[in-house]
N, C-alpha and C positions, 0 to 999 in steps of 0.2 A: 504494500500500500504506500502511495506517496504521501510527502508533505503529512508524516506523523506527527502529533501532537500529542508530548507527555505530561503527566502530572510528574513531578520528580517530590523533593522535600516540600515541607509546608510554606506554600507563597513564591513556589519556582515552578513554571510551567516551560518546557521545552520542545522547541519548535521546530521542525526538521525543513530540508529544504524540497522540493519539488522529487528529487532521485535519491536520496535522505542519506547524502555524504558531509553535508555541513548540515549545524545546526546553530541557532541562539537561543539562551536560556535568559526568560524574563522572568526576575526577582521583583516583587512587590514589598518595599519597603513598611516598617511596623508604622508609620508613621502618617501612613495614609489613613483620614479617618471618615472617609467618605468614598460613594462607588463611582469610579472613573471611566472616561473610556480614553484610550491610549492609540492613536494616532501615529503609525511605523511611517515617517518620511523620509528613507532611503533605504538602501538595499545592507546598509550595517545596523539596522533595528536602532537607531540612536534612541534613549530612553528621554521625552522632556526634560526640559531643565525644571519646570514644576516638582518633580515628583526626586527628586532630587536631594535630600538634607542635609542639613549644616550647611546649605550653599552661601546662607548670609553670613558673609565675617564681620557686621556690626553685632555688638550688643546692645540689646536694650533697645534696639532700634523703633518697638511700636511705642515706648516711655510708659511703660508699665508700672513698671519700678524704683522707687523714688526712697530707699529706706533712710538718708539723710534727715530730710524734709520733704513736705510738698510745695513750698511757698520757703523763698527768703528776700525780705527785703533789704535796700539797702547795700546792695552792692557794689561796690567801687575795686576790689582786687580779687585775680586770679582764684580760682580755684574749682573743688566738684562744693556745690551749692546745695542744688536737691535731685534731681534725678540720677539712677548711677549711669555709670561711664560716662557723661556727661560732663566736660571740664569746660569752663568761663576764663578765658580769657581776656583781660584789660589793663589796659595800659591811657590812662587818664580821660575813657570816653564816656563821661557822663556817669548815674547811677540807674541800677535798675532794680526792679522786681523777676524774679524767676521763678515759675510754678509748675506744676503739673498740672495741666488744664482739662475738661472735659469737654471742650471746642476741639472735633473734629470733624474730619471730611464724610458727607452721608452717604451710607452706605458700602461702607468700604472693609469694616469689620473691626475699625479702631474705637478703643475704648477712652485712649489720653493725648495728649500732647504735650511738648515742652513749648510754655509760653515765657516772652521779655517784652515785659514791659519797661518802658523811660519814663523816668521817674524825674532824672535831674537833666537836663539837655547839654548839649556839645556839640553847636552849629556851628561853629568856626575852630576844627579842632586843632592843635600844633602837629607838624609834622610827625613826629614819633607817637602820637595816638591812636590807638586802636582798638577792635574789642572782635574775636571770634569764639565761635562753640568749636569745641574740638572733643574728638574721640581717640583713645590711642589703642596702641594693637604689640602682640608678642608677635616677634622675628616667628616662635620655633611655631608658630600657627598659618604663616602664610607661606611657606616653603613651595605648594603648588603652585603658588604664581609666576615661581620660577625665575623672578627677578634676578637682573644679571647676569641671564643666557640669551642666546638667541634665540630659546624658544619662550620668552620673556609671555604672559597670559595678559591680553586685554582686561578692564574691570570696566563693569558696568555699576552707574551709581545711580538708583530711584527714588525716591522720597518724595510725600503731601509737607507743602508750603503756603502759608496764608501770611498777610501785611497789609495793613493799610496805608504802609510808604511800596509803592511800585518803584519798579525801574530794574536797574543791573545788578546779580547780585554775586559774588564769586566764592567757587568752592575746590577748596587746594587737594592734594593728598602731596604728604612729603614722607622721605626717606630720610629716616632722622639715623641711620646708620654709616649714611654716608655722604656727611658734611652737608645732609637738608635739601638734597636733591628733590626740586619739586616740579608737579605737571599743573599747571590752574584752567579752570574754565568758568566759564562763564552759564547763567541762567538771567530769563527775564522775568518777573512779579506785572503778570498783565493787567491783573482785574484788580482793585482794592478791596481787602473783606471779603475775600473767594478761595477758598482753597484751589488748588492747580497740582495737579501732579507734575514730577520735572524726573527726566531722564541724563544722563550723562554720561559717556563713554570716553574712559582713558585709556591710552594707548600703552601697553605694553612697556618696561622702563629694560633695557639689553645691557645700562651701564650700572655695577652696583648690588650683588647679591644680599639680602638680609637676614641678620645675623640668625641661627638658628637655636637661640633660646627663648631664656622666658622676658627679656629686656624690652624696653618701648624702642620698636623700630621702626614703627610706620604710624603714619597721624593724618584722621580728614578732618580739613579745617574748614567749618561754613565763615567766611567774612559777613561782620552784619557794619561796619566801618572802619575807617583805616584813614590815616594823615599822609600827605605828600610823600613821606619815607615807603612809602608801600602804593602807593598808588602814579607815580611820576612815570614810570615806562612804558615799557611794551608785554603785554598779559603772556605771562609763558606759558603756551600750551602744548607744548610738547616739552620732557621728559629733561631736563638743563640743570646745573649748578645754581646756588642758589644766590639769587639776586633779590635783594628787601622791594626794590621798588617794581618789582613784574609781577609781584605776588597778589596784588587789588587793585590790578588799573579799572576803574570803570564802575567802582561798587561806589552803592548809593550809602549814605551817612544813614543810618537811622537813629543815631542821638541825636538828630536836630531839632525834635520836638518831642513836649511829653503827651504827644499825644500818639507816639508810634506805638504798634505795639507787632511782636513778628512771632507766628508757632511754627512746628514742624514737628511730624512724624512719621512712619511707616518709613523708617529708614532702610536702605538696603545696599550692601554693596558686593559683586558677586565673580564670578572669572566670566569673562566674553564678553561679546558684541551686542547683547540684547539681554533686558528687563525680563524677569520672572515676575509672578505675582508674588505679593509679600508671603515669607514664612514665616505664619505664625507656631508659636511656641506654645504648652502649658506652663502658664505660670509658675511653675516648680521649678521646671527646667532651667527659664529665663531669671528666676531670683538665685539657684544655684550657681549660674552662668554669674550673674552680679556678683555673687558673694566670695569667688576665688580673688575679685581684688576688693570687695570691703563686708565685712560683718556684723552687722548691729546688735551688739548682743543686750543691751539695755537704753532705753528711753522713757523718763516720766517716772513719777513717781510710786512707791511701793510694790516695783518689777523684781524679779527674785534674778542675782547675778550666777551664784553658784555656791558652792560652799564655803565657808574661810578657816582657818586654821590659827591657831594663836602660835607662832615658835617661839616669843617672850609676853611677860605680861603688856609689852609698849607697842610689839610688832605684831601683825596680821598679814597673813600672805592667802591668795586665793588661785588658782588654775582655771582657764574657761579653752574649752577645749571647742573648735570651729567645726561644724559642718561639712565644710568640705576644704579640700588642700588649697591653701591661696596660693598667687604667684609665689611670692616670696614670704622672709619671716616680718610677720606685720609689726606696726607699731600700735601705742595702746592711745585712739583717741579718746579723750574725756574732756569731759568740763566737771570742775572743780570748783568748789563754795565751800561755806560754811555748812555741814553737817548733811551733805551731799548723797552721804551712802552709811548705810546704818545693818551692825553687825549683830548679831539674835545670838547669844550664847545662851547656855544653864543659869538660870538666876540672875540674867541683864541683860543689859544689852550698851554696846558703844558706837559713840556716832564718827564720823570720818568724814572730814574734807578731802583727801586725793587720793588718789597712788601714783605708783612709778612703777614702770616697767623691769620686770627683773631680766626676763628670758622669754623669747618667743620663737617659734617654730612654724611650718607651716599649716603646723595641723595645732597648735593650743597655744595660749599666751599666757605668763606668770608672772604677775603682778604683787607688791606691795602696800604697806602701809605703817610707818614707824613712829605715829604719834596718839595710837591707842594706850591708854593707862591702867585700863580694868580689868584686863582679862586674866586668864588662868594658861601658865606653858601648857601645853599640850591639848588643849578646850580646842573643840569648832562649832562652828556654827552654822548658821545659812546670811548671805549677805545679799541686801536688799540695796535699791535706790531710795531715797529717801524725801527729793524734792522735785517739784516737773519740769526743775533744767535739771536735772541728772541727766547722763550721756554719757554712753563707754563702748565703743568699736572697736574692732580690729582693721587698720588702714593698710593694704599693699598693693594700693593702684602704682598705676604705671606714670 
């Protein structure tokens, strides 16, 4: 019989050819959660790029995930604000609000967006001013792109955009491995107060391999403003050493009034010459995904930390052992007050302004406290938050 058709293992069906000397075996991925039909457009059975996973190497891309905050105002310097992987960018452009918004594009299947709002303006801004969102990325995760061969992979970049400032808006990717090599391109903001989906396709970079660890090697950068130091050239869009002033030729200021305000979501950036639809994630996955670079392990008051230990009657030591392996060994962010975090022993209890990081690992962090007076050698306890700025993370972003 020609052109046999087997069932082989669970989710493999194999397909003979006409005289049944070749054959291809089509695997359905666990990931599909809905019935498809699947479309062979050449004679090498090429699988969609849809059905495809892990294609997206953003994180956090549909802004799901916000364990910092969901709102901080008041923004004037660098840093991750409220959403994860999400880094802020500034260098003296105005002040803003940054949120996790539920203004999104209809019917598209998103839940959030990352919104900036202008709060303080910067219509005439100096030269060296600026302000971008940036994402960053490990070397030993983009190895298939092959950077720095000749068989260098195309990247395709999608994302929903809404403003009420239109005009040009530019979005970089650099190789921060090798002296900032970047490709920039350009988008337009047509409609005011519409969302727009926007596509982008960079070319292949042949000069430059990236490093193959866990290191920040690669970074997209959206420009949302930028001062004559970054705007005075020629827009590089092809693949060049790095020059401050090719990096935003053309982008529009959106600190020049407070009444901007810019979101974006369903981010995506993929290998090739063409857009898939977004891959969305379970929630699980994408706060796992968040958590190898930060871990919230307490916020707010009367949150249970872990256990504590007395090793003098002065000092407290605690262990909080992470979820999952982060990049690197993290450090311990908290914010610290007056009677901040509060230790439940036998017969009392002692209150605590800080700690200090002793030793951290990728998998638990161990922490201090040397100015407890009441306890018992050898006593533990359970250790609590104690006020609603209490706050104690594990940090190992990139």
């Amino acid at each position: 019989m020609a052109g046999i058709i087997e069932v082989k293992d669970q989710g493999k069906v194999r397909i003979y050819d006409a005289d049944n000397s070749n054959y291809v075996d089509l695997v359905v991925p666990s990931t599909v959660s809905s019935n498809r039909t699947i479309t062979i457009p050449d004679a090498n059975l090429n699988i969609p790029t849809s059905l495809i996973p892990n294609r997206n190497i953003i994180i956090n891309g549909d802004m799901s995930i916000a364990q910092r905050a969901t709102s901080t105002a008041s923004i004037t310097s660098s840093g991750y604000h409220t959403l994860d992987r999400w880094q802020t960018g500034i260098g003296s452009m105005g002040t803003w609000t940054q949120s996790q918004s539920t203004d999104v594009p209809t019917g598209q299947g998103f839940a959030k967006s990352l919104k900036m709002d202008c709060t303080t303006a910067n219509a005439s801004p100096s030269a060296g001013n600026s302000l971008v969102l940036a994402t960053n990325f490990e070397g030993q995760n983009l190895q298939y792109l092959k950077k720095g061969t000749s068989s260098a992979e195309s990247t395709t970049l999608s994302f929903w955009v809404k403003s009420n400032k239109t005009g040009t808006y530019i979005t970089e990717l650099m190789d921060n491995d090798n002296s900032n090599r970047h490709i920039n391109k350009s988008y337009t903001i047509s409609s005011a107060d519409t969302w727009e989906k926007k596509t982008i396709t960079f070319a292949g970079d042949t000069t430059g391999a990236l490093g193959n660890d866990n290191g920040n090697s690669f970074t997209i950068n959206f420009w949302l403003a930028g001062g004559s130091n970054y705007t005075s050239g020629t827009l590089q869009t092809s693949w060049g050493s790095l020059v401050q002033a090719n990096r935003a030729v053309g982008q529009v200021n959106l600190a020049d009034s407070t009444s901007n305000e810019w979101y974006m979501t369903g981010l995506q950036l993929e290998a090739g010459t063409s857009a898939s639809d977004f891959e969305f994630l379970p929630v699980d996955v994408n706060l796992q995904r968040c958590q190898r670079y930060y871990y919230l392990v307490a916020s707010g008051s009367g949150v249970n930390i872990n256990f504590v230990s007395y090793n003098t009657a002065s000092n407290t030591t605690s262990r909080v052992f992470l979820p999952t392996t982060m990049r690197a060994n993290p450090t311990l962010d908290i914010t610290t007050g007056t009677n901040y975090y509060i230790a439940y022993r036998g017969g009392g209890s002692d209150e605590i302004n800080a700690f200090t990081l002793d030793t951290s690992r990728p998998n638990y962090m161990y922490f201090y406290d040397s100015s407890t007076s009441s306890g018992t050698i050898g006593y533990s306890g359970q250790l609590n938050t104690n006020n609603s700025s209490s706050y104690i993370a594990a940090d190992a972003e990139l």
